[in-house]
VOFI-111331 format. One line per field, with one value per residue: residue number from 0; x, y, z of N, C-alpha, C, O in turn. Coordinates in Angstrom, 2 decimals, decimal comma. Layout:
BEGIN
seq	(NUM | ...)
nu	(X | ...)
nv	(Y | ...)
nw	(Z | ...)
cau	(X | ...)
cav	(Y | ...)
caw	(Z | ...)
cu	(X | ...)
cv	(Y | ...)
cw	(Z | ...)
ou	(X | ...)
ov	(Y | ...)
ow	(Z | ...)
END
This chain:
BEGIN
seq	(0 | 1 | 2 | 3 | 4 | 5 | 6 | 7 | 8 | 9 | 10 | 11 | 12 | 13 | 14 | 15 | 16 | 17 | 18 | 19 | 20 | 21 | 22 | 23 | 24 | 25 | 26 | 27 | 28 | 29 | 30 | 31 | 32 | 33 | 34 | 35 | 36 | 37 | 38 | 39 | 40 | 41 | 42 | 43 | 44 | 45 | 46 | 47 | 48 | 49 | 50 | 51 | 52 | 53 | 54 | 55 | 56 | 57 | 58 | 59 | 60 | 61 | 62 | 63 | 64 | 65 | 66 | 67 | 68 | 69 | 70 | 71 | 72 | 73 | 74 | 75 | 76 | 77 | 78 | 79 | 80 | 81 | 82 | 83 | 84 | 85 | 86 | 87 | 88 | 89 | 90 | 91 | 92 | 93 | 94 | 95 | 96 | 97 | 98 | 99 | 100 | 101 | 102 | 103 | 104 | 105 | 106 | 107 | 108 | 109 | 110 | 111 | 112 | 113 | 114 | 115 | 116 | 117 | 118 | 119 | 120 | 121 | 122 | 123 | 124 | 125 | 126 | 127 | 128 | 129 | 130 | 131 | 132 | 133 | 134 | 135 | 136 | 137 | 138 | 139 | 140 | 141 | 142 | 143 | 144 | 145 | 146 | 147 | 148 | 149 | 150 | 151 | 152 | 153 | 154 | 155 | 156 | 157 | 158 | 159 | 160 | 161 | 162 | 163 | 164 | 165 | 166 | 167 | 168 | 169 | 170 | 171 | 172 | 173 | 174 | 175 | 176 | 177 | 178 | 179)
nu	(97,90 | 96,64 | 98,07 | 96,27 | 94,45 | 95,75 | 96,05 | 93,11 | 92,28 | 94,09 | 93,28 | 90,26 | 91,00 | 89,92 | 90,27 | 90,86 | 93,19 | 94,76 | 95,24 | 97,31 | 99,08 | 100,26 | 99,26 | 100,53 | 99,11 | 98,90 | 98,89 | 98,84 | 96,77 | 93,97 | 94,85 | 97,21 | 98,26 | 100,51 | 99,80 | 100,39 | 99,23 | 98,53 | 96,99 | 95,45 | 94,40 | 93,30 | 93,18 | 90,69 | 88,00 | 86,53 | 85,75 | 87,88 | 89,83 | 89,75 | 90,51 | 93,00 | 94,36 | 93,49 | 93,76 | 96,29 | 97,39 | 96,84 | 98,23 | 100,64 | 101,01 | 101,59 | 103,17 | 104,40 | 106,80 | 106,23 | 103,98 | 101,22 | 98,05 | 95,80 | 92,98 | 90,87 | 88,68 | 91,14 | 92,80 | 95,93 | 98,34 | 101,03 | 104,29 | 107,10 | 109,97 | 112,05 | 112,13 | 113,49 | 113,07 | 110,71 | 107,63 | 108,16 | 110,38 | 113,53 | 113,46 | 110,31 | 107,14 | 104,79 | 101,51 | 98,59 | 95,61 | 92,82 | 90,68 | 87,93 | 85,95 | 83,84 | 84,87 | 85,45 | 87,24 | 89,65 | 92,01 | 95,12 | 97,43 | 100,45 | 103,44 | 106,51 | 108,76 | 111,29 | 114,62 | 116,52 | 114,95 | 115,21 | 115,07 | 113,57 | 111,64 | 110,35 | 109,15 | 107,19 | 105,28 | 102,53 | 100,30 | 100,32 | 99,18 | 97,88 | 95,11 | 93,58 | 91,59 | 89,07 | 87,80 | 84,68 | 84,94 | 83,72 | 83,09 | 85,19 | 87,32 | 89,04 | 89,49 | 92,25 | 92,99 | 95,59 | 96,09 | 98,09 | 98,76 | 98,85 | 101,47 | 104,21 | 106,70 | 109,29 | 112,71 | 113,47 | 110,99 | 110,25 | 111,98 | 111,35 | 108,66 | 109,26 | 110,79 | 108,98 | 107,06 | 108,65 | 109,00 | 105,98 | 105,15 | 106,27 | 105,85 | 103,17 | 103,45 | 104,41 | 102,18 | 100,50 | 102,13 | 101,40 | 99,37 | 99,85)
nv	(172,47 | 171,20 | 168,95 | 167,08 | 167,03 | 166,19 | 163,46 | 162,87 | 163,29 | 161,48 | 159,06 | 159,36 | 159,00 | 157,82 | 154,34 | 153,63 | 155,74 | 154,18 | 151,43 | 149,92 | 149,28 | 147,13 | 146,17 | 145,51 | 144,06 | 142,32 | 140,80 | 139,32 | 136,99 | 136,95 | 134,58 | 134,60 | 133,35 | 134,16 | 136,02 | 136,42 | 139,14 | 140,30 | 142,57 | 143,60 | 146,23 | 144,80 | 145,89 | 144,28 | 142,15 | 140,49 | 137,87 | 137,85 | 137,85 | 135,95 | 133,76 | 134,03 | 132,54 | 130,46 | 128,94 | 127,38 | 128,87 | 131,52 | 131,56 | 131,37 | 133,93 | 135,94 | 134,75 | 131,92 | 130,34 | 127,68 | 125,62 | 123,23 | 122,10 | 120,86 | 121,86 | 121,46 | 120,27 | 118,81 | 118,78 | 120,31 | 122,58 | 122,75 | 124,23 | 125,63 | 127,68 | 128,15 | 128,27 | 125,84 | 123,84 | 121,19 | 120,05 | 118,18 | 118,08 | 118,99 | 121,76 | 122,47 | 123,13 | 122,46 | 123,00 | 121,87 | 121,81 | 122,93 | 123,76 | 125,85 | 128,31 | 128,58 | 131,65 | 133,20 | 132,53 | 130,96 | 128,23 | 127,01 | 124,38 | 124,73 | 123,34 | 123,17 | 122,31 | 122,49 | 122,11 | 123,66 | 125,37 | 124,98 | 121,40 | 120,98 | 123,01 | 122,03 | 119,66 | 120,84 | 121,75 | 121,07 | 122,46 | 124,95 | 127,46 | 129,10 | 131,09 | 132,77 | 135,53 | 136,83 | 139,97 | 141,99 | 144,93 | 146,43 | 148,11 | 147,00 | 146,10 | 144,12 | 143,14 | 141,82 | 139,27 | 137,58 | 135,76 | 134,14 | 131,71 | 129,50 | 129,74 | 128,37 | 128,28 | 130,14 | 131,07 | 129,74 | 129,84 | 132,70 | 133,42 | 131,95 | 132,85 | 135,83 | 135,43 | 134,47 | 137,23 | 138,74 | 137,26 | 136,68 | 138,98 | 140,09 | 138,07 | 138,90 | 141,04 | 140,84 | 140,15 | 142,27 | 144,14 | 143,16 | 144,95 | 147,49)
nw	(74,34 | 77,04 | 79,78 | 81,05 | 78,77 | 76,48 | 77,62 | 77,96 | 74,62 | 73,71 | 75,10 | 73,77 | 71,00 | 67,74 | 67,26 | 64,62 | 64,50 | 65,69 | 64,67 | 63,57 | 65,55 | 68,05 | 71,03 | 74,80 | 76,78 | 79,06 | 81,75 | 85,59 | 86,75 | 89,15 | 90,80 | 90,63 | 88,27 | 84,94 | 82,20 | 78,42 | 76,77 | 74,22 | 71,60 | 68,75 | 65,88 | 62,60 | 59,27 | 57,83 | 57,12 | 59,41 | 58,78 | 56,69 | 58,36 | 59,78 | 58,07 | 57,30 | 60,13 | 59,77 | 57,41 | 55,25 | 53,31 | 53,90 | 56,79 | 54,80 | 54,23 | 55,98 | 58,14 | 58,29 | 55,80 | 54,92 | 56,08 | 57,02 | 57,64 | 59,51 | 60,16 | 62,61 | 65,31 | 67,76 | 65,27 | 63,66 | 63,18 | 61,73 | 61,24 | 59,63 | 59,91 | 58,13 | 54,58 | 52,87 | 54,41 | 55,36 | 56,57 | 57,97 | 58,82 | 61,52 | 63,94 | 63,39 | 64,13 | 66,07 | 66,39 | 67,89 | 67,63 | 69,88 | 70,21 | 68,85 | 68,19 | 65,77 | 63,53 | 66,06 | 68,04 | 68,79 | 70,32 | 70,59 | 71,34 | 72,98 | 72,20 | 73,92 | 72,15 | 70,99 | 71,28 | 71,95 | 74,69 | 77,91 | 78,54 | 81,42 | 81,58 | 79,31 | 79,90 | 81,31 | 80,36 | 79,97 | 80,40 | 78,55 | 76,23 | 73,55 | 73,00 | 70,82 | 69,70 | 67,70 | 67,04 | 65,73 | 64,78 | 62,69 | 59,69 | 58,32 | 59,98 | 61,97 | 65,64 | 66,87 | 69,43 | 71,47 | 73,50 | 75,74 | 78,17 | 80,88 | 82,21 | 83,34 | 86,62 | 88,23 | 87,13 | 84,96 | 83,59 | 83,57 | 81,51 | 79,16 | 78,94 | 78,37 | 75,98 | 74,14 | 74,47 | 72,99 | 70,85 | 69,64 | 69,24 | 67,47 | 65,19 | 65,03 | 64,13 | 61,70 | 60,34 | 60,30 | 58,68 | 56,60 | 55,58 | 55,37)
cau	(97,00 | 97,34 | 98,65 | 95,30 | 93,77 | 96,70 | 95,65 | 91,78 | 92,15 | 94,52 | 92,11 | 89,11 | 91,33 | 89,53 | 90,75 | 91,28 | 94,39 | 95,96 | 95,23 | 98,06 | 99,84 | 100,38 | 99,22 | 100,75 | 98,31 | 99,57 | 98,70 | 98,78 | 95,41 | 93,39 | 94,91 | 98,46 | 98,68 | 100,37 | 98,55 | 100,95 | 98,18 | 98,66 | 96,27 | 95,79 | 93,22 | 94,21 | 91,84 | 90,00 | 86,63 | 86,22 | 85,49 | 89,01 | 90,82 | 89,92 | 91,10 | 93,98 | 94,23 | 92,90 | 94,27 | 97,56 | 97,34 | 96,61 | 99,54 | 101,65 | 100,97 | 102,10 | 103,57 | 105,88 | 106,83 | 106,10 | 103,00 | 100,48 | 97,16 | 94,26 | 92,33 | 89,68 | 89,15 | 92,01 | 93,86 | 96,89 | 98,86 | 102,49 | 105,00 | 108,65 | 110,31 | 112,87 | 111,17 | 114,11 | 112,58 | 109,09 | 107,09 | 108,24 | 111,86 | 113,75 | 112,72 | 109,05 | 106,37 | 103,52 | 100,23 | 97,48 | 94,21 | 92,27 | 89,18 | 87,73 | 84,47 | 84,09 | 85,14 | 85,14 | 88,03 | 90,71 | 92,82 | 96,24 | 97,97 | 101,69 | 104,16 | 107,82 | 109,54 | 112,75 | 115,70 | 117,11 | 114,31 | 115,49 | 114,42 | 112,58 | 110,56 | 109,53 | 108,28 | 106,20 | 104,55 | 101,30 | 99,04 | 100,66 | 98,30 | 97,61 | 93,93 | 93,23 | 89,86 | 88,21 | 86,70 | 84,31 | 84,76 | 83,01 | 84,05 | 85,94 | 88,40 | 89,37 | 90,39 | 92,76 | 93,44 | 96,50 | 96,73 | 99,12 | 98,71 | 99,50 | 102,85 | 104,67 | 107,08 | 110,41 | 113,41 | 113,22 | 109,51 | 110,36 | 113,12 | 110,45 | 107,79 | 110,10 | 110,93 | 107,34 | 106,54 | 108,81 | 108,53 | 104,79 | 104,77 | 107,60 | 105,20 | 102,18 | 103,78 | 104,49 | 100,40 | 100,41 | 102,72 | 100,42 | 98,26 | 100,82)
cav	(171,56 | 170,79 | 167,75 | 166,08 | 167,21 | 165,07 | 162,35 | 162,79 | 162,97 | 159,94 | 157,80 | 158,73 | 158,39 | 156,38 | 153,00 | 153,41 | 155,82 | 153,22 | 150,30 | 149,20 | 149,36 | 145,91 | 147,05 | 144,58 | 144,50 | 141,21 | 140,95 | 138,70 | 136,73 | 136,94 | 133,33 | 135,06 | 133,33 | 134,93 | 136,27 | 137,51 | 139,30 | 141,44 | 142,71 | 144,70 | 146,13 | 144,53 | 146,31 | 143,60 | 142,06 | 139,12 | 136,11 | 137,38 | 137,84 | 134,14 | 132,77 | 134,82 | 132,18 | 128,59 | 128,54 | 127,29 | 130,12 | 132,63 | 131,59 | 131,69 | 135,36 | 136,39 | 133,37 | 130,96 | 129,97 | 125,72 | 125,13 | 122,37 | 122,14 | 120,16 | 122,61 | 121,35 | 120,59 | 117,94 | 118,49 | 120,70 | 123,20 | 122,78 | 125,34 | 125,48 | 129,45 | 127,66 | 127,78 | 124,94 | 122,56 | 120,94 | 120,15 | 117,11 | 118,60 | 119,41 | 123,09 | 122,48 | 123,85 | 121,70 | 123,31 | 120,69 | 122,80 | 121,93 | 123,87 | 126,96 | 128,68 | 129,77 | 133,14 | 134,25 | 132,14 | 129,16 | 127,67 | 126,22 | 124,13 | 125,31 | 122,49 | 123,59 | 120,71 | 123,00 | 121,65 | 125,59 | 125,41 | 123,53 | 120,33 | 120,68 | 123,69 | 121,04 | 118,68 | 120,77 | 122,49 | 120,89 | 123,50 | 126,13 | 127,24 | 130,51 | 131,82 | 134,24 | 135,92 | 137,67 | 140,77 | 142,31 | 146,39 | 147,01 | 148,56 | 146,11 | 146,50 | 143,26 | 143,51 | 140,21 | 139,19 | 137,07 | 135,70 | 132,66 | 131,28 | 127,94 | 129,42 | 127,25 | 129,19 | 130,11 | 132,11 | 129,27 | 129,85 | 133,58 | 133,58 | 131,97 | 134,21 | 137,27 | 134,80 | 134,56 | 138,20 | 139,18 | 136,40 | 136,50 | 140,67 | 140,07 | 137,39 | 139,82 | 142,16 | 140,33 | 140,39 | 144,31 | 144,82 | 142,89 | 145,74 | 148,92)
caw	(75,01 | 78,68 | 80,03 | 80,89 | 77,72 | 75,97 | 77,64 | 77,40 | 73,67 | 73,48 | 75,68 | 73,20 | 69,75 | 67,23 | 67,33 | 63,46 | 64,73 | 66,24 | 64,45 | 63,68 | 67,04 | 68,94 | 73,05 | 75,47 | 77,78 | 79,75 | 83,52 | 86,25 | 86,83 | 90,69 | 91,42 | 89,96 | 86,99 | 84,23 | 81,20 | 77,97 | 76,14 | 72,91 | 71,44 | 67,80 | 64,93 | 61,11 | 58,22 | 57,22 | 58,05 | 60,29 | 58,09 | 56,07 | 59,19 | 60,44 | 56,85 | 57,48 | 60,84 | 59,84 | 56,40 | 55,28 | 52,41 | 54,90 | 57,32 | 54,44 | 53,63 | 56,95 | 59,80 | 58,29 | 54,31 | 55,24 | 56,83 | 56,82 | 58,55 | 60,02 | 60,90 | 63,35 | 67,45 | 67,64 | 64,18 | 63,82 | 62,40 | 61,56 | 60,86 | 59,81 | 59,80 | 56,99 | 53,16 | 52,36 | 54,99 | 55,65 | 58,30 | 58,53 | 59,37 | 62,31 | 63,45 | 62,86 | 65,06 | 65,97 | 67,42 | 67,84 | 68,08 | 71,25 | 70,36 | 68,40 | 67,77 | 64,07 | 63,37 | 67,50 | 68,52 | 68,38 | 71,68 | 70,20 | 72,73 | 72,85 | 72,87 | 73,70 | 71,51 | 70,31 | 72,17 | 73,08 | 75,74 | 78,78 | 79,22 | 82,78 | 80,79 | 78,16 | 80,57 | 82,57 | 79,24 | 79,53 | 80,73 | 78,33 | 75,58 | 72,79 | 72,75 | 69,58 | 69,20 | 66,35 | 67,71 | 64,46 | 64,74 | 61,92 | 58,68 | 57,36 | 61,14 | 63,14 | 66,26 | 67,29 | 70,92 | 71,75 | 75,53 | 76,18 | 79,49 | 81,43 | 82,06 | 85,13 | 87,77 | 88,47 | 86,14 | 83,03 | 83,00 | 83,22 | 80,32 | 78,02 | 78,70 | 77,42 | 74,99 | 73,46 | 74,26 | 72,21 | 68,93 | 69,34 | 68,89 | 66,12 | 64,38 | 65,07 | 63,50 | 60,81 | 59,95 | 60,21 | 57,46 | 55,28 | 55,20 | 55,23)
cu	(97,58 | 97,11 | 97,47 | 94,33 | 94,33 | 95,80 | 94,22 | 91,47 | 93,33 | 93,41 | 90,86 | 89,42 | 90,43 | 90,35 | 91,35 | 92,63 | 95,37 | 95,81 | 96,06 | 99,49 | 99,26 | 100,47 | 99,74 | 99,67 | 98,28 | 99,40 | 98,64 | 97,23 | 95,21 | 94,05 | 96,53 | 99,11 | 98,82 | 99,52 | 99,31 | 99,58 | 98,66 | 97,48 | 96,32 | 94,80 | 93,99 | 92,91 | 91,51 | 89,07 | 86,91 | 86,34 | 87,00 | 90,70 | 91,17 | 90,63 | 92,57 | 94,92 | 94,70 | 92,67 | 95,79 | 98,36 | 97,62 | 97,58 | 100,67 | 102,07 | 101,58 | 103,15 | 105,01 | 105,07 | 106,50 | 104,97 | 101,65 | 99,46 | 96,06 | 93,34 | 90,66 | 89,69 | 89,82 | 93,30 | 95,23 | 97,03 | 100,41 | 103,07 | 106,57 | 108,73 | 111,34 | 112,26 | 112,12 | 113,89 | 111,03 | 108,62 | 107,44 | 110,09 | 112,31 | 113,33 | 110,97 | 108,45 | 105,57 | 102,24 | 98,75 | 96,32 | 93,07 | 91,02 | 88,98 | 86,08 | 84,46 | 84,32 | 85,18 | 86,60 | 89,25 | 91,44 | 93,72 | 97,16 | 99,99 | 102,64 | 105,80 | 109,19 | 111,25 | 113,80 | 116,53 | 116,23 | 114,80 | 114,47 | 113,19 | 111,04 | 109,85 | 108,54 | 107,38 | 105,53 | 102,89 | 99,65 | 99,13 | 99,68 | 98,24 | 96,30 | 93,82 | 91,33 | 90,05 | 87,33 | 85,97 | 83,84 | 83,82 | 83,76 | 85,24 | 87,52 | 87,67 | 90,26 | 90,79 | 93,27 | 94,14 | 96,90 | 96,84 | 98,87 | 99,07 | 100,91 | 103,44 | 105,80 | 108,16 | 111,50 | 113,57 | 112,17 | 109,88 | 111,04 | 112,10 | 109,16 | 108,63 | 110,58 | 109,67 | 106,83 | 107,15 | 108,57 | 106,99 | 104,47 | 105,90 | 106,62 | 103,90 | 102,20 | 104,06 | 102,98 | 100,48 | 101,07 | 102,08 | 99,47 | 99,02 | 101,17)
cv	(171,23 | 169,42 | 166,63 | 165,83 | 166,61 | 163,94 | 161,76 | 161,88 | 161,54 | 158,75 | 158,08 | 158,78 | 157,93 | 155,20 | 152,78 | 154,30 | 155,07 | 151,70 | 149,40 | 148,69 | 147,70 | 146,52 | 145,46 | 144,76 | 143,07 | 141,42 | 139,46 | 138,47 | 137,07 | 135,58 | 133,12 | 134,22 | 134,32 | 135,00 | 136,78 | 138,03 | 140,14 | 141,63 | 143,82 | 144,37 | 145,55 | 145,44 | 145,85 | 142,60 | 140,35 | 137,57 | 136,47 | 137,27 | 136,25 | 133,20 | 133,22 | 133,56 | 130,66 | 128,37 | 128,21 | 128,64 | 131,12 | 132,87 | 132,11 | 132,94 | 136,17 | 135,52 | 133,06 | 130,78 | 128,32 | 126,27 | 124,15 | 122,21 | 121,41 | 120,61 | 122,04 | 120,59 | 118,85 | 117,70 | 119,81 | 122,00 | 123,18 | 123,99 | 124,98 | 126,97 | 129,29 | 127,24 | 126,21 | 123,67 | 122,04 | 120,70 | 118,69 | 116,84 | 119,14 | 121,19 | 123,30 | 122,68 | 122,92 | 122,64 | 122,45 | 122,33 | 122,31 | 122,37 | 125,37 | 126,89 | 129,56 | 131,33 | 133,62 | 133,62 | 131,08 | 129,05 | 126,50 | 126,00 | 124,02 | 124,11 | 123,25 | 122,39 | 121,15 | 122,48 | 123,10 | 125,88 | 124,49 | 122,81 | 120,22 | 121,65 | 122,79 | 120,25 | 119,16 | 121,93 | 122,44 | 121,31 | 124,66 | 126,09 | 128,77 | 130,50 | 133,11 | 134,23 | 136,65 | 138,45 | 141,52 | 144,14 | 146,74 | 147,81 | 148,71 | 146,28 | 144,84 | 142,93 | 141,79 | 140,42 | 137,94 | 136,57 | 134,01 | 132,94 | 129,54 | 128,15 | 128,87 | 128,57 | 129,09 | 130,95 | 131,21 | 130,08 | 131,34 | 134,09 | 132,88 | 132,77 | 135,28 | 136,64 | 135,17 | 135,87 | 138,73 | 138,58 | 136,32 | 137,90 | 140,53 | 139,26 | 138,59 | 140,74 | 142,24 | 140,50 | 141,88 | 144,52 | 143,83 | 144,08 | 147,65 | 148,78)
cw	(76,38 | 78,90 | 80,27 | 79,92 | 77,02 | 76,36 | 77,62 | 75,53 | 73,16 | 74,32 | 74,24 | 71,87 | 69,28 | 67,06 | 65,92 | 63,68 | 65,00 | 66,48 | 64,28 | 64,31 | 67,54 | 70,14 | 73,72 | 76,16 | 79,00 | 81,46 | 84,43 | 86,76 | 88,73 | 91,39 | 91,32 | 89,27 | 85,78 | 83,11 | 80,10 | 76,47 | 74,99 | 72,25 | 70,09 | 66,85 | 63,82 | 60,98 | 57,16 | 58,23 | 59,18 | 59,77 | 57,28 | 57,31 | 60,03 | 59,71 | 57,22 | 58,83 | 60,89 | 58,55 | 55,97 | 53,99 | 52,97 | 55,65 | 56,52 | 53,88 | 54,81 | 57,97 | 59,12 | 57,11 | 54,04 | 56,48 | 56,42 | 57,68 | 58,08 | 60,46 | 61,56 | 64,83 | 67,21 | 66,50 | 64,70 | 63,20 | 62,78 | 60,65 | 60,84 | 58,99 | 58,26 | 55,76 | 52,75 | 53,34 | 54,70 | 56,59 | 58,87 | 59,37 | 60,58 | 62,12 | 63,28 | 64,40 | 64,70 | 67,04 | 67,00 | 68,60 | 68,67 | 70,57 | 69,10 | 68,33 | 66,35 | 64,13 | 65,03 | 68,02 | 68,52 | 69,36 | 70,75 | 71,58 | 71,99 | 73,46 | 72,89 | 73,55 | 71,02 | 71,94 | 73,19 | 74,55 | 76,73 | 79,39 | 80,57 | 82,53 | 80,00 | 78,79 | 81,29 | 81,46 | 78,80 | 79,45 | 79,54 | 76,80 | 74,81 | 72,63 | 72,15 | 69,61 | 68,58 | 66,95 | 66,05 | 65,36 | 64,18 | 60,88 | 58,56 | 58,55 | 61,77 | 64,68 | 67,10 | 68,70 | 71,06 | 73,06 | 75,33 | 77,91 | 79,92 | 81,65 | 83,52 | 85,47 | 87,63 | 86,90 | 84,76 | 82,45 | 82,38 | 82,06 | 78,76 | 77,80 | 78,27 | 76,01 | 73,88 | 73,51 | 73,37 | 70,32 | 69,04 | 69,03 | 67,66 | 65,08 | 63,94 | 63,99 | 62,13 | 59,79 | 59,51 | 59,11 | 56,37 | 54,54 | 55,58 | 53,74)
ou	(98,76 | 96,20 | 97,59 | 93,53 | 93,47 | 94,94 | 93,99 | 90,95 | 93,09 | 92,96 | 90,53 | 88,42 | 89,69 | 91,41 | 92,22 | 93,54 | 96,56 | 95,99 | 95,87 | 100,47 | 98,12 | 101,41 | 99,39 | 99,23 | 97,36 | 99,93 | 98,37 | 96,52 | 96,17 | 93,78 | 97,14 | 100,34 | 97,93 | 98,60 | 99,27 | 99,23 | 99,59 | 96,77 | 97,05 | 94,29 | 95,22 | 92,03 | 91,66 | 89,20 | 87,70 | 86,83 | 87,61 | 91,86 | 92,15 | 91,21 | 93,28 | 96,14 | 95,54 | 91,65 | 96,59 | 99,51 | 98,63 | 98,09 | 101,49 | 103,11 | 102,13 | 104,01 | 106,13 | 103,85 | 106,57 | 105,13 | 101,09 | 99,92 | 95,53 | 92,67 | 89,57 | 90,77 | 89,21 | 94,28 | 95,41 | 96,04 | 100,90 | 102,54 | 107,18 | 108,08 | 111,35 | 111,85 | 111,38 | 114,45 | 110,32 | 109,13 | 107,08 | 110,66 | 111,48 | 113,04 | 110,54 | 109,02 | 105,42 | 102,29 | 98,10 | 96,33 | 92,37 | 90,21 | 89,99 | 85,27 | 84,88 | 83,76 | 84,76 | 87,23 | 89,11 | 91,84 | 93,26 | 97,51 | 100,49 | 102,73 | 106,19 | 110,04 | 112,16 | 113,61 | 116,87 | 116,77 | 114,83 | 113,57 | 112,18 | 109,90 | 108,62 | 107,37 | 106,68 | 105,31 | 102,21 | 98,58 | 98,13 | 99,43 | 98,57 | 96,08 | 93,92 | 90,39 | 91,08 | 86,27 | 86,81 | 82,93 | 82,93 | 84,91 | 86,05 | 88,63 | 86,50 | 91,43 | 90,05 | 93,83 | 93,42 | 97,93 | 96,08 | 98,82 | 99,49 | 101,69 | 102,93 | 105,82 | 108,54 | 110,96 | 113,75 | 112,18 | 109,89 | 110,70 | 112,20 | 108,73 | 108,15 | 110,73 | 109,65 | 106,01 | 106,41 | 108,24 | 106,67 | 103,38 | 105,98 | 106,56 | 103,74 | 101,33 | 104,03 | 102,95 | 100,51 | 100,46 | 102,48 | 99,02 | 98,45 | 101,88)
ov	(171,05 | 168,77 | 165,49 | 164,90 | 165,99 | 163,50 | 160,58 | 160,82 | 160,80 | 157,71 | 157,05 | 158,66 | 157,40 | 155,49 | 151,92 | 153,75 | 155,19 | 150,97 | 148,24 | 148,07 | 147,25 | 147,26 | 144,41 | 145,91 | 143,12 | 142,31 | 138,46 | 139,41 | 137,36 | 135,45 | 132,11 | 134,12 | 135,10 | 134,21 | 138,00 | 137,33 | 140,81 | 140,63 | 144,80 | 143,26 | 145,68 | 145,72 | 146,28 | 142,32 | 139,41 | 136,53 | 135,42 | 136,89 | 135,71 | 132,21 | 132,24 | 133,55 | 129,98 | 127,76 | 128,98 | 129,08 | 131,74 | 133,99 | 132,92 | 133,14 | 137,22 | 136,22 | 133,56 | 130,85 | 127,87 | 127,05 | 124,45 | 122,16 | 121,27 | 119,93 | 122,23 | 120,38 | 117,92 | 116,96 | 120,13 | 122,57 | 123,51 | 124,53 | 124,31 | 127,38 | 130,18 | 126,08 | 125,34 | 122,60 | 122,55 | 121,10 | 118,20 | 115,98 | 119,95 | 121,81 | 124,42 | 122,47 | 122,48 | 122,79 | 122,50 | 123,22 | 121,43 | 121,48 | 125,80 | 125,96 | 130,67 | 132,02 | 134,77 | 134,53 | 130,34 | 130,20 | 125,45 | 126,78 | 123,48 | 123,84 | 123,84 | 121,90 | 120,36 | 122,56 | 123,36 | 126,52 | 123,28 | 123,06 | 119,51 | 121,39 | 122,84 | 120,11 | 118,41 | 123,05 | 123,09 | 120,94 | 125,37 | 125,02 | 129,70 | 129,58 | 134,21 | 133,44 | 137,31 | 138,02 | 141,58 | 144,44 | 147,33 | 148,17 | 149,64 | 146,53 | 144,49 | 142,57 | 140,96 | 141,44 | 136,98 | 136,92 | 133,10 | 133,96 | 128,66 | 127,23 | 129,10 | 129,60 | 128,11 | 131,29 | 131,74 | 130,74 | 131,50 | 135,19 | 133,30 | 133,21 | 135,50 | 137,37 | 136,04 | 136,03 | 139,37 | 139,08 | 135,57 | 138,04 | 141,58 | 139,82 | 139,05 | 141,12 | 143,26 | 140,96 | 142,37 | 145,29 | 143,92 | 144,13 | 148,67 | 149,62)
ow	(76,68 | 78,38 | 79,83 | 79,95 | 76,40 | 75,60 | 77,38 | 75,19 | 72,21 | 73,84 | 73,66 | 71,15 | 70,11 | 66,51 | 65,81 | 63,06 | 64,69 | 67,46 | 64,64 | 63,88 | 67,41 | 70,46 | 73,20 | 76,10 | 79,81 | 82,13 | 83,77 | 87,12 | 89,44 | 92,58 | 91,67 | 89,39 | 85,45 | 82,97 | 80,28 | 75,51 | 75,43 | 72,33 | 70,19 | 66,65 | 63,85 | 61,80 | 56,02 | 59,43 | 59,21 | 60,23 | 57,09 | 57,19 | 60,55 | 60,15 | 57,44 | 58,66 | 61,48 | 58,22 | 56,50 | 53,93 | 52,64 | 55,62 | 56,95 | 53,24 | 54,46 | 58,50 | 59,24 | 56,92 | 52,89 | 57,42 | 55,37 | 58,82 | 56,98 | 61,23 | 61,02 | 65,39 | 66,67 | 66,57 | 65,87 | 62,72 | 63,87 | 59,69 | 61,67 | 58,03 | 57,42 | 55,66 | 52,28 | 53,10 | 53,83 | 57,64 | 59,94 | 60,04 | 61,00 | 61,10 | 63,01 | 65,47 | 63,56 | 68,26 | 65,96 | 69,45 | 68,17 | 70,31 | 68,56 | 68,38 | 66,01 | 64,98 | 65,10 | 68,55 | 67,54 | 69,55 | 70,30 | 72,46 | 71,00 | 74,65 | 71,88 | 74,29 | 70,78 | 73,16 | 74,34 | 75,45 | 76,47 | 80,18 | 80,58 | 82,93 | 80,07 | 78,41 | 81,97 | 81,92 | 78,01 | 78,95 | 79,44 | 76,25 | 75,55 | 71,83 | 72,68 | 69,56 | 68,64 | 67,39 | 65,15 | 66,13 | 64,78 | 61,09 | 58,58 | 58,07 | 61,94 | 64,75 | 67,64 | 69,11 | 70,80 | 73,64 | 74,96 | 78,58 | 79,17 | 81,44 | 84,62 | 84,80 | 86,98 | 85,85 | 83,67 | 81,41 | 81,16 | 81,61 | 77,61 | 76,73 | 77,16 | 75,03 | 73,01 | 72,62 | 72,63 | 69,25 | 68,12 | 68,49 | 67,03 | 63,98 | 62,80 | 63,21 | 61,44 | 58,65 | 58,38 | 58,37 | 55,21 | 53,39 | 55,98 | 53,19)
END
């Protein structure tokens, strides 16, 4: 096969080849805000991929072994990575959920409360935010979209963005081997 014929037939793949590939696809916006986007198919339908989401069942089949949730525009979801803690324990993840649209979407606002982050990062966290959508393929394929944004400037900001690109494709990834 010749070299542009390679890449022909990789551009028109089916999407079921390379479903369970995580694509960065992360870019800098028109106003050059960043964007860290990921993006990947699971194989399962829509309404189980949302439970999968905005259940504490669901989290705990993939995310974190402690989690507790409010799921609705203002409640929460708490997380601790430690099964021998709770959420009410140091370590715990809080994402207050600003907004969602059933099955199409959810906007979790990203607080950076862990002490390893420096301080001047913490305080200027209040724009920073995770937007997941539920795209519906079709037979019984979901394709999930991942873009964090609100990130502020300078080499902290930059050291937590590589931060998060990598534990948010490590969590991701975590999902995917549900279904291998």
């Amino acid at each position: 096969m010749k070299p542009n014929s390679v890449v022909i037939f990789l551009l028109l793949c089916p999407i079921s080849l390379w479903g369970q590939e995580i694509n960065n696809t992360s870019y800098v916006s028109s106003v050059g805000e960043k964007v860290l986007r990921l993006e990947f198919v699971i194989p399962v339908d829509k309404h189980e991929a949302w439970n999968l989401f905005t259940t504490a069942d669901g989290w705990k089949k993939w995310a974190t072994p402690v989690v507790s949730m409010d799921f609705r525009v203002g409640g929460y979801i708490l997380t601790n990575y430690d099964k021998n803690k709770t959420v009410h324990d140091s370590g715990t993840i809080r994402l207050p959920i600003l907004n969602y649209l059933e099955r199409e979407m959810i906007t979790l606002k990203v607080i950076l409360n862990n002490e390893a982050f420096p301080q001047k990062v913490r305080q200027e966290d209040a724009n920073l935010q995770e937007i997941i959508q539920f795209i519906d393929l079709g037979k019984g394929k979901t394709k999930i979209i991942s873009s964090m944004i609100g990130w502020g400037v300078g080499q902290d900001w930059d050291k937590i963005y590589r931060f998060f690109a990598e534990g948010n494709e490590w969590t991701y990834r975590q999902l995917i081997k549900l279904f291998k």
